[in-house]
C-alpha positions as CSV (number, residue, x, y, z in Angstrom):
1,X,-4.7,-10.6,13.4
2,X,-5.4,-7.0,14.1
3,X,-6.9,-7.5,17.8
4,X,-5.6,-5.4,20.8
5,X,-2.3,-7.0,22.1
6,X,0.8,-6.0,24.2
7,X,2.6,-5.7,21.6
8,X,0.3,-3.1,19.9
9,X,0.4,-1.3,23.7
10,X,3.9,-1.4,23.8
11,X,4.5,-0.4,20.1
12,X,1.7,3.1,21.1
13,X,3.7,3.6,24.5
14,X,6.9,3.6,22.6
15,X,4.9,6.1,19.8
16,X,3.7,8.0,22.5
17,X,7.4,8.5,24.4
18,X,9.0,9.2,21.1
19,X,5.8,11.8,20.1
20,X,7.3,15.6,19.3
21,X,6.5,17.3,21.0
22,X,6.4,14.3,23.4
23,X,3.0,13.1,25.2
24,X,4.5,13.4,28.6
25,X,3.0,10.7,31.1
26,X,0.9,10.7,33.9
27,X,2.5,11.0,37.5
28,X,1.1,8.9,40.3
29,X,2.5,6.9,43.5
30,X,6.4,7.5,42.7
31,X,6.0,6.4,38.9
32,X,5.3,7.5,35.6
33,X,2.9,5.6,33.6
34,X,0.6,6.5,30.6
35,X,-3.3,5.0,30.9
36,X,-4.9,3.4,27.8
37,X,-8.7,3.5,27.4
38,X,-9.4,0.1,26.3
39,X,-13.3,-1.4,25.0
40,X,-14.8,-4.1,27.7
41,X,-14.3,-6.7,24.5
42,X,-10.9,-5.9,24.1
43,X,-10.0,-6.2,28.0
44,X,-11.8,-9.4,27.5
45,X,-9.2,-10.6,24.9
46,X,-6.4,-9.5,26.9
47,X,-7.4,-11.3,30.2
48,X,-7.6,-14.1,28.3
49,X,-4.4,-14.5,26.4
50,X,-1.6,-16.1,27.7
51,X,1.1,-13.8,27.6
52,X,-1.5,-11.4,29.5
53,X,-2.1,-14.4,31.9
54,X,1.6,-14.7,32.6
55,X,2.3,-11.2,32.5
56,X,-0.3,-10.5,35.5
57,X,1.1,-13.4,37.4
58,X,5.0,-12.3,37.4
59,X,3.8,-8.6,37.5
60,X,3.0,-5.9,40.6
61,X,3.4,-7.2,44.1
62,X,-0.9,-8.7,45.3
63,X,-2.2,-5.4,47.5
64,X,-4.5,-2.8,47.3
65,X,-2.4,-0.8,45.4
66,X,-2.1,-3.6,42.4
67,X,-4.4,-2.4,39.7
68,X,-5.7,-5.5,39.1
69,X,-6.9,-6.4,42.7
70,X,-8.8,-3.2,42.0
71,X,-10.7,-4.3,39.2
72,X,-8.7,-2.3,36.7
73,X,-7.3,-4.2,33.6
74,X,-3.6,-3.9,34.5
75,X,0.2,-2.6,33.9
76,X,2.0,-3.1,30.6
77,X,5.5,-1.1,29.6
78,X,4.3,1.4,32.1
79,X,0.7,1.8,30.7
80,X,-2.0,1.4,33.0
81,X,-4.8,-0.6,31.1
82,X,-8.6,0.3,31.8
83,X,-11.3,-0.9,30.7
84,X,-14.2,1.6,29.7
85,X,-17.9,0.9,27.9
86,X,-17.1,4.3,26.2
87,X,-13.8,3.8,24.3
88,X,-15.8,4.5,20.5
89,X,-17.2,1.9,18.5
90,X,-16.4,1.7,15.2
91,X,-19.2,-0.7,13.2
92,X,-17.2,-1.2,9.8
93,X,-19.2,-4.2,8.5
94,X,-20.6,-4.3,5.5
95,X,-22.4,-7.7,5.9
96,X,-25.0,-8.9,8.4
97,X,-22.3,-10.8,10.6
98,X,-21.6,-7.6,12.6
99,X,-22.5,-8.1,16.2
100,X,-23.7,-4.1,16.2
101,X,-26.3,-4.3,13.7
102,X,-27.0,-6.1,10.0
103,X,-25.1,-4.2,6.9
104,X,-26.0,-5.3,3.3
105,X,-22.8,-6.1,0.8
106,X,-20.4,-8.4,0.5
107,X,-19.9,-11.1,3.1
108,X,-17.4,-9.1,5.4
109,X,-17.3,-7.4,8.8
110,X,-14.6,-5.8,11.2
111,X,-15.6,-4.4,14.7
112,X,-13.0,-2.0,15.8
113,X,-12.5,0.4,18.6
114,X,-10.8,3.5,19.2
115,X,-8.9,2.7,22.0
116,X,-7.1,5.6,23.7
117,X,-3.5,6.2,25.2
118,X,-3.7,9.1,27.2
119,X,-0.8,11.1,28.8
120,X,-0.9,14.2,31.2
121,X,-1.7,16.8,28.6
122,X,-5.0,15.1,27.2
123,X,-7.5,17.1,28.3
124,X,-7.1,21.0,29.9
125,X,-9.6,22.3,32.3
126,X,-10.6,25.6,32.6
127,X,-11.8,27.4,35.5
128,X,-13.2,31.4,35.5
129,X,-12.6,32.7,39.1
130,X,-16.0,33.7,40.6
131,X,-15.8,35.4,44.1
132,X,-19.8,34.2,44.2
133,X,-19.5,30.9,43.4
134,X,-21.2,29.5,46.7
135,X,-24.0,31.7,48.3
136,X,-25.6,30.5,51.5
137,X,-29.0,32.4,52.7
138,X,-31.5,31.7,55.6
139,X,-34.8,31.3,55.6
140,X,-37.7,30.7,57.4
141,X,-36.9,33.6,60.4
142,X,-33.5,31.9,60.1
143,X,-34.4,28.3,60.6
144,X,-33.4,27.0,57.2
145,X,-30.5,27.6,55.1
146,X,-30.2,27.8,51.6
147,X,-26.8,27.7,49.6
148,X,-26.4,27.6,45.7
149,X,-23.3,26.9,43.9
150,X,-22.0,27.6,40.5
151,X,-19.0,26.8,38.3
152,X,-17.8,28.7,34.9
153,X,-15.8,26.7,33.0
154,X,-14.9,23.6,30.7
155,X,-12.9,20.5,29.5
156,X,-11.4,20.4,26.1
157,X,-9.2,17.8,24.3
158,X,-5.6,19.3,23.7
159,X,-4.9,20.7,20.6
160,X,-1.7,22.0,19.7
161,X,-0.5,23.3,15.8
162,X,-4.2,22.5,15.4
163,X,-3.9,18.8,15.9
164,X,-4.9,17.0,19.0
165,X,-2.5,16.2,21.5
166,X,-1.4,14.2,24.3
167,X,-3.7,11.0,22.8
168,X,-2.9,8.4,20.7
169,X,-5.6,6.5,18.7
170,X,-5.3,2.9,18.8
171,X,-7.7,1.2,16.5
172,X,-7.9,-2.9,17.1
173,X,-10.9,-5.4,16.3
174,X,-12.6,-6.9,18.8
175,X,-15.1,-10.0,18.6
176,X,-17.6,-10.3,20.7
């Protein structure tokens, strides 16, 4: 089976750690984790397998700060697992037994998402400095005031030797 599973998470972690130049990971609460942006049907099949089942049980002590008592997915080999309804869909079928919409052809059909491992460097932000960025007037004989704010600037995925960077693509079916 090609579905999502921790071993395909550990095999793109590993991937990701042994990337050159390396996909450095994310830094947060004293450790150093990657996060993987997984399709709601493929945190689905994860909750419900049982090495997932028996993972979550043995794992992170219960508080606030587990990220499954806050609704996230979970840990695995130090990737935090979310789930998110815009991971991209990829509609291969080429019969009408896709879940996504009816195909014509032969009797066959894989729904797969692009699930993404994401370290530090995955996206840059840019930000132009703008002295005027917030203005505040009065008005009304100084009874009301007005301010306006703007911004100059962008996101952008990484790119580096004109290839992206920082992200791995991990492509696993998912059934509905």
């Amino acid at each position: 089976s090609h579905t999502l599973t921790l071993d395909l998470i550990t095999d793109a972690a590993t991937k990701a750690h042994l990337a050159s130049p390396k996909i450095q990971p994310i830094s947060g609460d004293g450790e150093d984790f990657y996060v993987c942006y997984v399709h709601p049907l493929q945190a689905a099949q994860l909750r419900k397998s049982s090495d997932w089942k028996t993972a979550q049980e043995n794992a992170k002590v219960r508080s606030d700060k587990n990220p499954v008592f806050r609704g996230d997915v979970g840990f695995w080999s130090n990737v935090l697992i979310l789930s998110n309804e815009f991971v991209p869909w990829l509609d291969i079928s080429v019969a009408g037994n896709s879940f996504r919409g009816a195909g014509t052809g032969t009797d066959y059909g894989a729904d797969c998402a692009a699930n993404l491992l994401c370290g530090r460097q995955a996206v840059l932000m840019a930000e132009a400095s703008n002295p005027e960025a917030l203005v505040v007037e009065q008005f009304d004989y100084k009874n009301k005031d007005g301010v306006a704010g703007s911004f100059i600037g962008g996101l952008q995925k990484t790119m580096f030797n004109s290839k992206e960077f920082g992200v791995i693509q991990v492509d696993a079916a998912a059934a509905p």
